[in-house]
N, C-alpha and C positions, 0 to 999 in steps of 0.2 A: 235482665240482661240487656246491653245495649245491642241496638241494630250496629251495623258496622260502618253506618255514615256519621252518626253521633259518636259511635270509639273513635272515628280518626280523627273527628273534629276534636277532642279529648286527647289526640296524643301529640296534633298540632300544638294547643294551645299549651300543652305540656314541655314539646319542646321550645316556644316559644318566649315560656317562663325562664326556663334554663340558659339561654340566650341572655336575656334579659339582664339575669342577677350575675352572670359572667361578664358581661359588660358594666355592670353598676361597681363589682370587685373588681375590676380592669381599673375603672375613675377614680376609684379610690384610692388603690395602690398607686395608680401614678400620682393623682394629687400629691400624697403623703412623699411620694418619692422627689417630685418635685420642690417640698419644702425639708427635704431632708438638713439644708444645709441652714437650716430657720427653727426657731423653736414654735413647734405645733403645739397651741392653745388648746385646751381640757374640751374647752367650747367648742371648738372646731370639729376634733373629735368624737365627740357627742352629735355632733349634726351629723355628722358622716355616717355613725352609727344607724342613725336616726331615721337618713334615707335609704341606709342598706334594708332597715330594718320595713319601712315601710314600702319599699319596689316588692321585698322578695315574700312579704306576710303582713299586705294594709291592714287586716283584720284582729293581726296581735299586735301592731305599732304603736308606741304610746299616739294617744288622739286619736288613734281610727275609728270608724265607725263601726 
């Protein structure tokens, strides 16, 4: 069982994450929204993917460590 200085440090960094990937889907959506009136490249999307995928889970990202 954790003491209750390490749970809250654990729920900090928890909402912290959360922030995080809400803000990385915020960049994304507007990017995208921003080229709405453009044809968005396969490539593009793929990177986009790529950094949602590695803000919100480095560990499964393709290349992570």
């Amino acid at each position: 069982m954790l003491d209750d200085h390490t749970a809250e440090q654990v729920r900090e960094l928890a909402v912290g994450s959360h922030v995080l990937e809400a803000k990385v889907r915020q960049a994304i959506l507007r990017k995208l929204f921003a080229q709405s009136e453009e044809v968005v490249g396969a490539k593009e999307i793929l990177d986009l993917a790529e950094a949602f995928a590695w803000v919100t889970n480095p560990g499964q990202a393709h290349g992570g460590n």
